[in-house]
MMTF fields as JSON, N, C-alpha, C and O atoms, coordinates in Angstrom:
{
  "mmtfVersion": "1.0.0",
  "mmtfProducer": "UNKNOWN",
  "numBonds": 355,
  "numAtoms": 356,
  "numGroups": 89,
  "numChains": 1,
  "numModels": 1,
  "chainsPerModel": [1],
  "groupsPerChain": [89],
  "chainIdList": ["A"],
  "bondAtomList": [4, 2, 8, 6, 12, 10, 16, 14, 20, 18, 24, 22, 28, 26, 32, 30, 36, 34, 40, 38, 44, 42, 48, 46, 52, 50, 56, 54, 60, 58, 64, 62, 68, 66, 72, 70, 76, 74, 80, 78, 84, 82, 88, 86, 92, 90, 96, 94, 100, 98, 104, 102, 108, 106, 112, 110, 116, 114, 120, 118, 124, 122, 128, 126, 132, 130, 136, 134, 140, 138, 144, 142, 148, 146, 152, 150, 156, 154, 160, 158, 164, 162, 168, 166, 172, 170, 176, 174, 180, 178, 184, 182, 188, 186, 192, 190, 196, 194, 200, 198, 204, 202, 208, 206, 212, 210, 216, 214, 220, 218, 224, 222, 228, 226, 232, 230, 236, 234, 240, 238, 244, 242, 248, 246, 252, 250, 256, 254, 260, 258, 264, 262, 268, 266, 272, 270, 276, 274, 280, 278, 284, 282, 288, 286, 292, 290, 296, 294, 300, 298, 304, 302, 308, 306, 312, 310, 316, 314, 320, 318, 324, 322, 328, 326, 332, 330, 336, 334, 340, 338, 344, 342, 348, 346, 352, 350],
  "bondOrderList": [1, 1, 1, 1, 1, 1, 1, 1, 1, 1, 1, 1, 1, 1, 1, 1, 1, 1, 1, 1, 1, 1, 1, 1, 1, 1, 1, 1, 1, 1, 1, 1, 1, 1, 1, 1, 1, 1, 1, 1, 1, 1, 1, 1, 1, 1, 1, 1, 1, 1, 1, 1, 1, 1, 1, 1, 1, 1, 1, 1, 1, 1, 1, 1, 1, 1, 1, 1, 1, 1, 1, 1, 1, 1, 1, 1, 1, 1, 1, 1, 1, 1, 1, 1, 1, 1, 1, 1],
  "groupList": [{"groupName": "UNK", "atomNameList": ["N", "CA", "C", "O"], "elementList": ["N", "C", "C", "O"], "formalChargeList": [0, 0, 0, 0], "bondAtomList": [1, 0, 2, 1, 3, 2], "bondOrderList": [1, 1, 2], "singleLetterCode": "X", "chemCompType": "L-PEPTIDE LINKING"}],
  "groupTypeList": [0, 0, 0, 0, 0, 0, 0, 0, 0, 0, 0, 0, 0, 0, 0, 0, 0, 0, 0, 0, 0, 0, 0, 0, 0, 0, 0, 0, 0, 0, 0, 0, 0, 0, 0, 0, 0, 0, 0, 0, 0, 0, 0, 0, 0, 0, 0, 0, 0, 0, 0, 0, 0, 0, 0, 0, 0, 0, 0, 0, 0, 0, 0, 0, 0, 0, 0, 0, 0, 0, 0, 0, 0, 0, 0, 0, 0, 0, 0, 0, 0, 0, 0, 0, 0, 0, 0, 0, 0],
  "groupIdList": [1, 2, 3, 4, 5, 6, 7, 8, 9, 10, 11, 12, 13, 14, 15, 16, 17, 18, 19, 20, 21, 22, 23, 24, 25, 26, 27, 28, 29, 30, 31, 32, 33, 34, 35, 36, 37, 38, 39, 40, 41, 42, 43, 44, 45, 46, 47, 48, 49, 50, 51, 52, 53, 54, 55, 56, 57, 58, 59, 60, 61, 62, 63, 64, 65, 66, 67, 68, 69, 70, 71, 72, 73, 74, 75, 76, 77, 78, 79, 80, 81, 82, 83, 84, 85, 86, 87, 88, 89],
  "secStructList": [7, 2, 2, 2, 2, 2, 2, 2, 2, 2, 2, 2, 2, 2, 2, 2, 2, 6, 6, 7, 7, 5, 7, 7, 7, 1, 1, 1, 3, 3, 3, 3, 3, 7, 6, 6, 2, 2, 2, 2, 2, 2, 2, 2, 2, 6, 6, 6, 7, 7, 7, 3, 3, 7, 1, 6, 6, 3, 3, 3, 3, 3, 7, 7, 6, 6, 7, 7, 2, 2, 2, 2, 2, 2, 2, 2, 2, 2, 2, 2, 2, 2, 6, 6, 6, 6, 7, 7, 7],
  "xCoordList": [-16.65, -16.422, -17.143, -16.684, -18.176, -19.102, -18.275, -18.231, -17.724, -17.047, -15.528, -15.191, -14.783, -13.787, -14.423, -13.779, -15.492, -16.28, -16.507, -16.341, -16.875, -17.073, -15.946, -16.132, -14.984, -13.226, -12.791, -11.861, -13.276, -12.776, -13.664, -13.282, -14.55, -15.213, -14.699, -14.45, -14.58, -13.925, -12.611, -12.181, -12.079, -10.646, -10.252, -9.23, -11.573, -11.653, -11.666, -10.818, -12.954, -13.476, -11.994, -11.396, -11.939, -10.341, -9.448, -9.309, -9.01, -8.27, -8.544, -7.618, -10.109, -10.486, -10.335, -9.925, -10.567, -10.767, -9.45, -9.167, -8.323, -6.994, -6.581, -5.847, -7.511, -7.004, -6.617, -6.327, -6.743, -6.839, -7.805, -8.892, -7.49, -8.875, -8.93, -8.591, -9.474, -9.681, -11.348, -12.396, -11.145, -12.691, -13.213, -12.649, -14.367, -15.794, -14.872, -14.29, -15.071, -14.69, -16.022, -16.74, -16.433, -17.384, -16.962, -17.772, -15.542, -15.578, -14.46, -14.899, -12.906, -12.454, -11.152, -10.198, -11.221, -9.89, -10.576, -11.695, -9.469, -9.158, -8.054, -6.844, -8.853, -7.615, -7.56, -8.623, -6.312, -6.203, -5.212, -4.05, -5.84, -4.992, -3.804, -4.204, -2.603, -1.058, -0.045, 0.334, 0.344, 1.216, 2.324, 2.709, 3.051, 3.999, 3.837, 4.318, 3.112, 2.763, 4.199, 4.258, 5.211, 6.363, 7.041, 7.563, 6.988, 7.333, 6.577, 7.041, 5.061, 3.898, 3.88, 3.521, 4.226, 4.4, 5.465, 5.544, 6.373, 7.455, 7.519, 8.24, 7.153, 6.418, 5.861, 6.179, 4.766, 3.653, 4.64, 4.517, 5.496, 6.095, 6.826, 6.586, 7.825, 8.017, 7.545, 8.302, 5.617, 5.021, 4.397, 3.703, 4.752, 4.169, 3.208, 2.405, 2.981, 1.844, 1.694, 2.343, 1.419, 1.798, 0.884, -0.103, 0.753, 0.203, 0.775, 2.003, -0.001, 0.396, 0.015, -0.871, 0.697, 0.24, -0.735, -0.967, -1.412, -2.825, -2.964, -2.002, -3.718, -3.645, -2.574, -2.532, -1.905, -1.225, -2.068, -3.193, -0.895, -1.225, -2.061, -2.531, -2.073, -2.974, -1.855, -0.974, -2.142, -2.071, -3.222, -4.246, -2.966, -4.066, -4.033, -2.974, -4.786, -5.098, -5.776, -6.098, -5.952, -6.997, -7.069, -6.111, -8.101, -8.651, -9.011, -9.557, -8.619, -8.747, -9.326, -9.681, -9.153, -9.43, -8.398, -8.667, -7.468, -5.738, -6.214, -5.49, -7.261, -7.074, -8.434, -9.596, -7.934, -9.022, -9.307, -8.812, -10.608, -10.563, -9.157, -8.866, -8.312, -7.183, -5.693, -4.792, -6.063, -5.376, -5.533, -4.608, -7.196, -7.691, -6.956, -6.382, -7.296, -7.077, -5.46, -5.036, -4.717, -3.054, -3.202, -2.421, -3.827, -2.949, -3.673, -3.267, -4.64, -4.916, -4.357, -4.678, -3.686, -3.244, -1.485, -0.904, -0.975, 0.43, 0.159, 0.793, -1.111, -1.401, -1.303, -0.806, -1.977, -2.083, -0.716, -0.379, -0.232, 1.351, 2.415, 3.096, 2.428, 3.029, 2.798, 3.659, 1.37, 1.195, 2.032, 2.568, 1.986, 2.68, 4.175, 4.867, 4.474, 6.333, 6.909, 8.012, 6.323, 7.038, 6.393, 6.99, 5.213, 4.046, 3.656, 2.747, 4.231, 3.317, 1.878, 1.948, 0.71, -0.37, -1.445, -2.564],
  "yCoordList": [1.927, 3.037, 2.805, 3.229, 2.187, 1.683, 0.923, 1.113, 0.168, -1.23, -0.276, -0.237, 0.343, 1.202, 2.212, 2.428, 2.677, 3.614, 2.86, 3.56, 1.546, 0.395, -0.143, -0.716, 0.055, -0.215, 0.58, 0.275, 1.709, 3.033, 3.007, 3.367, 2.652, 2.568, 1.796, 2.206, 0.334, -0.786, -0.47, -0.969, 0.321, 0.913, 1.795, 1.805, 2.795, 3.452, 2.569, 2.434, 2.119, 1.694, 0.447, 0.479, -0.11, -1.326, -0.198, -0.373, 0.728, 1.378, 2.364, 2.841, 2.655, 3.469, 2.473, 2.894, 0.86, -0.368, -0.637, -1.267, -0.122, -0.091, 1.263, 1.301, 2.117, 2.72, 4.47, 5.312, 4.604, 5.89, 6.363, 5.876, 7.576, 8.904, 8.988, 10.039, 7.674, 7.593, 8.312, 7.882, 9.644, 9.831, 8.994, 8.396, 9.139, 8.505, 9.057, 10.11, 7.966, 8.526, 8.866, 7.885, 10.026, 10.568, 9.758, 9.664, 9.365, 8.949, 7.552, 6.603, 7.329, 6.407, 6.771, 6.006, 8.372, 8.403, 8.541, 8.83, 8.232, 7.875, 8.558, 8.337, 9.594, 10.675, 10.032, 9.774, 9.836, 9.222, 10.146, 10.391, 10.688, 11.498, 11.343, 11.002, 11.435, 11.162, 11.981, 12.811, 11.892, 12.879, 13.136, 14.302, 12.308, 12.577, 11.893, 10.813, 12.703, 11.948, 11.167, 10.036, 12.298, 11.338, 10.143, 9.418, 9.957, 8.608, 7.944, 6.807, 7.987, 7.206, 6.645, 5.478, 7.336, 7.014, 6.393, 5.582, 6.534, 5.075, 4.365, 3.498, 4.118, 3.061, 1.972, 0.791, 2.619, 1.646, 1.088, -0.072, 2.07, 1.723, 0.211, -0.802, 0.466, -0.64, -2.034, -3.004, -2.109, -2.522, -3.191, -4.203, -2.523, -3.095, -1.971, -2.243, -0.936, -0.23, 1.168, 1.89, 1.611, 3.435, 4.113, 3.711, 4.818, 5.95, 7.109, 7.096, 8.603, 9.468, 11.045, 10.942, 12.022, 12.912, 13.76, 14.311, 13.907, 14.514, 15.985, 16.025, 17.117, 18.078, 17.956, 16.887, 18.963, 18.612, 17.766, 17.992, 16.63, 16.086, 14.829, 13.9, 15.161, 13.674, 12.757, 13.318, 11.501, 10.55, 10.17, 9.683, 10.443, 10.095, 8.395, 7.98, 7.759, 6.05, 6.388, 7.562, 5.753, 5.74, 4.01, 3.247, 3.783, 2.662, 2.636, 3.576, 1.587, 1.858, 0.141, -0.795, 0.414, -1.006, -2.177, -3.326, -1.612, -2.599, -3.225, -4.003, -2.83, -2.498, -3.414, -3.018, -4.888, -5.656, -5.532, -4.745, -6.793, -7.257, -7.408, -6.898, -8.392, -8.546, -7.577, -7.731, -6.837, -5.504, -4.816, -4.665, -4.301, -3.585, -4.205, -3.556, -5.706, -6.25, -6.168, -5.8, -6.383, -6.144, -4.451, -3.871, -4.022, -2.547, -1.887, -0.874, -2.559, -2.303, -3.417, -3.447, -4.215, -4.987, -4.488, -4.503, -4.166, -2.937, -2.106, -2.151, -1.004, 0.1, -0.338, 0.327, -1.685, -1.906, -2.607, -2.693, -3.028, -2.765, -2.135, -2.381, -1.233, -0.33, 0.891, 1.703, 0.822, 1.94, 1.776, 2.725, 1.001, 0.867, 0.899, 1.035, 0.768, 1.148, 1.847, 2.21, 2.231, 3.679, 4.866, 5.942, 4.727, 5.59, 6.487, 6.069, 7.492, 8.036, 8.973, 10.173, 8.323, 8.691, 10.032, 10.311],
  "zCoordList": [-24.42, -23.508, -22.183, -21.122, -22.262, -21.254, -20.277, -19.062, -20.868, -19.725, -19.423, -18.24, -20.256, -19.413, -18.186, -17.159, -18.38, -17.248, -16.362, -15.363, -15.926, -15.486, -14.598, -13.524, -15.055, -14.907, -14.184, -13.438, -14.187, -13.723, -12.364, -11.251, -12.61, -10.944, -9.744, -8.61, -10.366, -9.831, -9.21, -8.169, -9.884, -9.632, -8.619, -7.932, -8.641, -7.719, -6.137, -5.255, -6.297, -5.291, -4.534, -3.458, -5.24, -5.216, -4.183, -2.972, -4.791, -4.266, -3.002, -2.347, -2.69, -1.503, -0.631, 0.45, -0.68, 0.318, 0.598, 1.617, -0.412, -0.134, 1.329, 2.316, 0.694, 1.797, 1.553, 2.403, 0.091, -0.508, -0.463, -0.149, -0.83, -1.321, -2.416, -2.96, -3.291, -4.738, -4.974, -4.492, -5.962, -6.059, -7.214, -8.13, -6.892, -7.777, -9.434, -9.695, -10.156, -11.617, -12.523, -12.719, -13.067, -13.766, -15.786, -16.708, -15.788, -16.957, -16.922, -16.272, -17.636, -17.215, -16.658, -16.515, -16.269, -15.541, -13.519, -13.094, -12.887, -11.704, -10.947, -10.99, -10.119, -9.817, -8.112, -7.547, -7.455, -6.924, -5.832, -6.155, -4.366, -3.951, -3.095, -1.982, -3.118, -2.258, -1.973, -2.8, -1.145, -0.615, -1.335, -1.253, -2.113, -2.999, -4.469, -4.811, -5.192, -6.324, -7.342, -7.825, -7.385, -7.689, -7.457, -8.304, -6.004, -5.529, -5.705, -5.778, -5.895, -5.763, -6.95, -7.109, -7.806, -9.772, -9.873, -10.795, -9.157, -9.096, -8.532, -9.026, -7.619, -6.93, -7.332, -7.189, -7.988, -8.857, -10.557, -10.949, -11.31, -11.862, -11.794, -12.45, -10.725, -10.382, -10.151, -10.131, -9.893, -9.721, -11.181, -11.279, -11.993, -13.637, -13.742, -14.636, -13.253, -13.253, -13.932, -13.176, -14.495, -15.065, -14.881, -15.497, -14.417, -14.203, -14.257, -14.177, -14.423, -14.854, -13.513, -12.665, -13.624, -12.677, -12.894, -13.97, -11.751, -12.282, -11.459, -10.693, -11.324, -10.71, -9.191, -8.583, -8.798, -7.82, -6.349, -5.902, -5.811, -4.728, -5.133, -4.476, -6.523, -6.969, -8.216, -8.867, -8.283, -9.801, -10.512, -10.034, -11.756, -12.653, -13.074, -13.542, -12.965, -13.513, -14.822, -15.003, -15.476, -17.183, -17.486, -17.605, -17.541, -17.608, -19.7, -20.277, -20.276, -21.65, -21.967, -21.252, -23.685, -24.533, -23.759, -23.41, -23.673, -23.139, -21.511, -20.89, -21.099, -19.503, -19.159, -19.252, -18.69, -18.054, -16.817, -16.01, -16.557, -15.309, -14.429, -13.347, -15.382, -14.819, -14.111, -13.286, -14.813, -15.143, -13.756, -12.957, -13.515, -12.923, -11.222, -10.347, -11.294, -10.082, -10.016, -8.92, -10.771, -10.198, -9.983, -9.23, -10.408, -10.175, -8.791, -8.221, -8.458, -6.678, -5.908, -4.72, -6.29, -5.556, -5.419, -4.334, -6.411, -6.509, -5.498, -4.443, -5.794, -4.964, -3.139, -2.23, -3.085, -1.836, -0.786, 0.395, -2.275, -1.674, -1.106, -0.111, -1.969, -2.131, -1.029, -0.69, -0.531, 0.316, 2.042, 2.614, 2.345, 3.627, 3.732, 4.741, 2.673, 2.413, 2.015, 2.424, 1.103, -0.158, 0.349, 0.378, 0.749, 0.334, 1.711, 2.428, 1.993, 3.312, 3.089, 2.823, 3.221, 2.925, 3.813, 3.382]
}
């Protein structure tokens, strides 16, 4: 649980240097704020990526057992894709 909390930081942070308003994660989810969370969830879909919706105006990330180093790094590297085309932030 330690190294997913760990994951969840990295993730964050990956994704604020991307260019979001990813907050600080207190456990291993990653609420991540966007202007259209629907498109943003297909987006990243497309991307190999899933994520889920989290209070309005946000997507939820969850970092788990399944969810590496490797992992962590494609899915801010999707995110950082994805934001300049799909994504109006």
């Amino acid at each position: 649980l330690a190294e997913d909390h760990e994951h969840a930081r990295k993730l964050a942070s990956g994704l604020r240097e991307a260019g979001y308003e990813a907050q600080e994660p207190e456990t291993n989810l990653v609420l991540v704020a966007v202007d259209d969370p629907s498109a943003f969830l297909q987006a990243l879909a497309s991307e190999g990526v899933l994520a889920t919706p989290g209070k309005p105006g946000y997507v939820r990330l969850c970092t788990h057992l399944d969810v590496g180093e490797k992992e962590i790094e494609a899915a801010i590297q999707a995110a950082a894709r994805i934001a300049p085309s799909a994504i109006e932030r």
